[in-house]
C-alpha positions as CSV (number, residue, x, y, z in Angstrom):
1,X,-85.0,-64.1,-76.6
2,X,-82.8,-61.3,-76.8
3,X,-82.8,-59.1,-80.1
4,X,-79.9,-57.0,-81.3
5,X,-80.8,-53.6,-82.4
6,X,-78.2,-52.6,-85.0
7,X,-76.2,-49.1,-84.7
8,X,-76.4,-47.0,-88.4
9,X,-73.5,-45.1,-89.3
10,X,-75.4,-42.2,-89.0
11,X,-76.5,-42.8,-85.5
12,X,-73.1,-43.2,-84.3
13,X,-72.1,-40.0,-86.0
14,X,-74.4,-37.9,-84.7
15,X,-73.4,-39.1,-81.6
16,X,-69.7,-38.3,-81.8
17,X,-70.0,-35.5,-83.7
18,X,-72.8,-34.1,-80.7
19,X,-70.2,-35.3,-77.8
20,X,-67.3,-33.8,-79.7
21,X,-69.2,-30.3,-79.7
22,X,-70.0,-30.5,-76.3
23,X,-65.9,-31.5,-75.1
24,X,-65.0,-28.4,-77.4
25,X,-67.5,-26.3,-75.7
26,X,-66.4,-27.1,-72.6
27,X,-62.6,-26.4,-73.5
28,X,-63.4,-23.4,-74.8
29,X,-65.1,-22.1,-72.0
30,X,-62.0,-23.3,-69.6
31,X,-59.3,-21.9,-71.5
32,X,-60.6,-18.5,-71.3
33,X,-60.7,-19.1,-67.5
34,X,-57.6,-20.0,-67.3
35,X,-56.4,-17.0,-69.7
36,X,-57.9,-14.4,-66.8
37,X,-56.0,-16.3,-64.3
38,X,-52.9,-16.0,-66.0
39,X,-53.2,-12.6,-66.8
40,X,-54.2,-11.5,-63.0
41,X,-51.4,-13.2,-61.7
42,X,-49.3,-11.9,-64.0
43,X,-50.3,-8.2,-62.8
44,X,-50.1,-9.2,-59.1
45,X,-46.5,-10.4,-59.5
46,X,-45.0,-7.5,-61.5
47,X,-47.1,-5.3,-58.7
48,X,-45.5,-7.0,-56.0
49,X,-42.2,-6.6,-57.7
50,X,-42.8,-3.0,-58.1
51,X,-43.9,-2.7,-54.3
52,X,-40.9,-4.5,-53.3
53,X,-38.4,-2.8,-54.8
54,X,-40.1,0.2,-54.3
55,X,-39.5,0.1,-50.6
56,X,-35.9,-1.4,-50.5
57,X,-35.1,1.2,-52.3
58,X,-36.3,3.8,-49.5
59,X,-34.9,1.5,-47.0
60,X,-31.1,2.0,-48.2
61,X,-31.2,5.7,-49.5
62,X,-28.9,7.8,-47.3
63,X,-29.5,11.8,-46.4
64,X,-26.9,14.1,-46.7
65,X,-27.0,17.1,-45.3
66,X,-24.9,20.1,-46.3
67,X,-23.9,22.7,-43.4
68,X,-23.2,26.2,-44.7
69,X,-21.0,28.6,-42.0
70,X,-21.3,31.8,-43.9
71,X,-24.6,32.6,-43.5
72,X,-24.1,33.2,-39.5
């Protein structure tokens, strides 16, 4: 014969209230993750930017040199 133990109200909140705690934990903990990795490659793109336009700009910059005949 099978018997039926019966679940209090109290039992089952403790249990949802322990398993919400832990999910929140858990979120927690990832979105600061997350955060740093936004933030890192946020600073590797705008140093790559920088880097990039950095050296096109040396790649199109033009010399010009002035001759002076008087000083012969």
């Amino acid at each position: 014969m099978l018997t039926q133990n019966k679940v209090t109200r109290e039992e089952l909140e403790t249990k949802l209230n322990s398993f919400q705690d832990d999910i929140q934990g858990l979120i927690a903990d990832r979105s600061e993750q997350i955060r740093m990795i936004k933030i890192t490659s946020a600073i590797v793109a705008l140093l790559g930017a920088f880097l990039v336009g950095r050296r096109s700009g040396k790649k199109n910059r033009s010399v010009i040199e002035i001759f002076s005949s008087k000083g012969n």
